[in-house]
C-alpha positions, 0 to 999 in steps of 0.5 A: 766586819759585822755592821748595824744601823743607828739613829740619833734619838732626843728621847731619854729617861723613862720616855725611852719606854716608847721606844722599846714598844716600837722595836727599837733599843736605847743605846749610847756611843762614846770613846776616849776623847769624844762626847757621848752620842744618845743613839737608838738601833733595832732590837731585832739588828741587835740581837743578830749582830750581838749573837755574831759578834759578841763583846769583843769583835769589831763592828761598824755603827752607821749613824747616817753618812758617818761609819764608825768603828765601835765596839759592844761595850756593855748590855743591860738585861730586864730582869725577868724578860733577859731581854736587851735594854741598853747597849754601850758602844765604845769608839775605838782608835784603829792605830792604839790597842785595846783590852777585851775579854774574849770567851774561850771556845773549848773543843775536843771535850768528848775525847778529854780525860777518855783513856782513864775516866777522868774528868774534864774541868774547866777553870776559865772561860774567857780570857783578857787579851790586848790586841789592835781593834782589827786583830780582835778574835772573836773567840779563843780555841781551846784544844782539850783533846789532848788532856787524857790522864788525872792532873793533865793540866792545860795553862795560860802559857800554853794557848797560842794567839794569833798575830798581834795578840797578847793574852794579859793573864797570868801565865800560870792561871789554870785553864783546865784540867782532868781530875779523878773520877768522884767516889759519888760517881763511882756509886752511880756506876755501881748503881746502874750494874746492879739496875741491871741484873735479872729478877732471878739473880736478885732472888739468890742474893743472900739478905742477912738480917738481924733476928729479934729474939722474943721473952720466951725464946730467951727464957728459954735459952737460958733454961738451956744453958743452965 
C-alpha cells in the first residue's frame, strides 16, 4: 500500500496561498461518521502517490503517530498551470465495501480490428465497481486483441474481475467495438497511392477539359452546318 505523510494545518481560506509557495499542498481528510481534519501533504509526495494510485487505490495517510486508511477522493487543478490545488481523502471502513471508478487499461490494440482494417473504438474508460477497500484494483484489463472483424463487440458482461470485485455497470454497456473503415479514410488510402507514383507516369494520364468554343469558331460552325 502506497503511503504519504500529512500535517495537521490551521491555515485556511486565501492564507493557504502560502502554503503552496512553500511546496506544500492544502488538503482535507474526512469518512463517514468522522469529522473533518484540515490536512497539508507535500506536493512533490502527492504527485508521486496520485501517479501510482490513482482515485481508486488504497493509500495509508500518516498524520503523526496515527495511520489511516484513505482514499484519494477528489483533486482540484489551477486552471492554467493544471497543477494540483487540493486534494479530498476520504476514510474508509475496511470490513464495508465502497464504489469507485476505476480506469480501463486496454491492451492489444495494435492487433484489433487487423485482419480486416477495421477500427478499434473505445466507448468506456473506466468503469464503477464495488469492492472492499483492500480488494480495489487499480485499474481493469481490458483485452481487445480478439476483436477482429466489423461489429465485434466486447460488453460489460464479458470482462472478468477479480475476487470480491462487482462491476456496478450495466451489463450490456458497450465497452468497445470494431467499425468499418470510414469513406474519408479510404480517400486518405487512395491519396497516398497516388503520392506515390512516378512524375513520368502522371505525364501519361489523360486530363479531359472542357474546351471554350470562341464567337468565330461558332460562327463558323454554324456556316457549316447550314
Amino acid at each position: 500500500m502506497e503511503s504519504i505523510i500529512a500535517e495537521p494545518r490551521t491555515v485556511v481560506g486565501k492564507a493557504v496561498k502560502s502554503l503552496r509557495k512553500r511546496g506544500m499542498l492544502p488538503a482535507v481528510v474526512y469518512g463517514k461518521g468522522k469529522d473533518a481534519l484540515a490536512i497539508s501533504v507535500l506536493q512533490s509526495e502527492f504527485l508521486k502517490l496520485w501517479k501510482s494510485a490513482g482515485e481508486s487505490s488504497l493509500v495509508s495517510l500518516k498524520i503523526g503517530k496515527e495511520e489511516k486508511n484513505a482514499l484519494i477522493h477528489d483533486v482540484s487543478f489551477d486552471p492554467i498551470k493544471s497543477t494540483p490545488t487540493h486534494v479530498d481523502f476520504y476514510l474508509v471502513d475496511m470490513t464495508h465495501e465502497v464504489e469507485v471508478d476505476v480506469p480501463i487499461e486496454f491492451i492489444g490494440d495494435e492487433e484489433a480490428g487487423k485482419a480486416s482494417g477495421g477500427i478499434l473504438l473505445k466507448i468506456l474508460h473506466e468503469l464503477k465497481i464495488k469492492a472492499l477497500p483492500q480488494n480495489l484494483p487499480h485499474t481493469i484489463v481490458v483485452d481487445v486483441s480478439t476483436l477482429q472483424n466489423p461489429k465485434d463487440s466486447i460488453l460489460v458482461k464479458d470482462i472478468k474481475t477479480t475476487p470480491g470485485v462487482v462491476i456496478i455497470n450495466d451489463v450490456g454497456d458497450l465497452v468497445a467495438i470494431i467499425e468499418e473503415a470510414r469513406a474519408s479514410e479510404a480517400e486518405e488510402v487512395i491519396s497516398t497511392d497516388v503520392a506515390g507514383i512516378s512524375a513520368e507516369a502522371i505525364k501519361n494520364i489523360e486530363v479531359v477539359k472542357e474546351k471554350k468554343i470562341s464567337k468565330e469558331d461558332a460562327e463558323s460552325a454554324g456556316s457549316e452546318e447550314k
